[in-house]
C-alpha positions as CSV (number, residue, x, y, z in Angstrom):
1,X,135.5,109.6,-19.1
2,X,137.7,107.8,-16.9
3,X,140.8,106.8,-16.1
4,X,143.3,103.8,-14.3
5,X,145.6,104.7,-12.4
6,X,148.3,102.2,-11.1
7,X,149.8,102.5,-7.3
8,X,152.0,101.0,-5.3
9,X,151.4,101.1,-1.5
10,X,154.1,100.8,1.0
11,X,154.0,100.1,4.8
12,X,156.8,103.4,5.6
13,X,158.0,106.4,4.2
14,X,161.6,104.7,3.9
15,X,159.8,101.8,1.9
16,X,158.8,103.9,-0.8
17,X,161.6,106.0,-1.1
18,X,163.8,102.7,-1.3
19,X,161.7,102.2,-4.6
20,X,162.0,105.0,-5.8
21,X,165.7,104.8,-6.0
22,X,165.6,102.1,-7.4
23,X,163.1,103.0,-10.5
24,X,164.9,106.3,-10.8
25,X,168.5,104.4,-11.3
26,X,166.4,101.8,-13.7
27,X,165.3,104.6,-15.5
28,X,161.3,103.6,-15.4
29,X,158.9,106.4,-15.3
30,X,157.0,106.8,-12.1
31,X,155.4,109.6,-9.7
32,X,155.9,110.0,-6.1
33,X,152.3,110.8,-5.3
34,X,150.0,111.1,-1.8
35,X,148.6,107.6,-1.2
36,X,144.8,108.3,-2.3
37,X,142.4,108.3,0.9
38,X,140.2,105.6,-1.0
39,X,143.2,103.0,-1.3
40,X,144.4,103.2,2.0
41,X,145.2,105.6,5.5
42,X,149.0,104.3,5.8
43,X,151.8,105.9,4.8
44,X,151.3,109.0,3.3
45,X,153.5,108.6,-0.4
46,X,152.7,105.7,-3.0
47,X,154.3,105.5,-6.3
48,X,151.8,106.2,-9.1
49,X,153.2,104.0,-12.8
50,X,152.9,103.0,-15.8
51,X,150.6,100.0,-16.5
52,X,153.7,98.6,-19.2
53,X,156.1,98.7,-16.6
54,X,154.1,96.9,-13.7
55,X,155.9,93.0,-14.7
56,X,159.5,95.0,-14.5
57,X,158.5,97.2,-11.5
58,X,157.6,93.6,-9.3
59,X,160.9,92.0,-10.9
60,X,162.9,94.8,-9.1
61,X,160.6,95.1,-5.9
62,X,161.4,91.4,-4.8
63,X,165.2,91.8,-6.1
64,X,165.6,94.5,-3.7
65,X,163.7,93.2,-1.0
66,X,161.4,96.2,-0.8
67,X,158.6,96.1,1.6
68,X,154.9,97.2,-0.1
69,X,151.4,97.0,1.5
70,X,150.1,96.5,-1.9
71,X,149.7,97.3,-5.6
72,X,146.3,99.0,-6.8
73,X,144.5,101.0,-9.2
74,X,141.9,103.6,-8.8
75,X,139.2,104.8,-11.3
76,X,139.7,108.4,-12.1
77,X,136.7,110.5,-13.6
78,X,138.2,113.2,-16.3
């Protein structure tokens, strides 16, 4: 069986962690979460989410100007 996963890449550590804030004060659920290998060799923390939040998680990234590489998903076998 597999499974979606949802990621948000950022360009720096900072980046992410800028996010983070951000979700955590917004109260969305997300993971803090090595960047998978497959999706990309940058910075080594992506933000894993839910698929439900993704319109409201792009809302607040351009509100608060944060910087991302890219949002992605990656097929999980299970």
């Amino acid at each position: 069986m597999q499974q979606i996963r949802h990621y948000i890449l950022f360009p720096s550590h900072t980046e992410g962690m800028k996010l983070e804030k951000v979700l955590k004060e917004q109260k969305i659920k997300y993971t803090i979460v090595p960047t998978p290998r497959q999706l990309s060799t940058c910075c080594g923390i992506s933000i894993m989410y839910n698929k439900e939040d993704e319109d409201k998680i792009k809302t607040l990234i351009d509100m608060h100007n944060v910087k991302t590489l890219r949002v992605s998903i990656l097929w999980i076998e299970k």
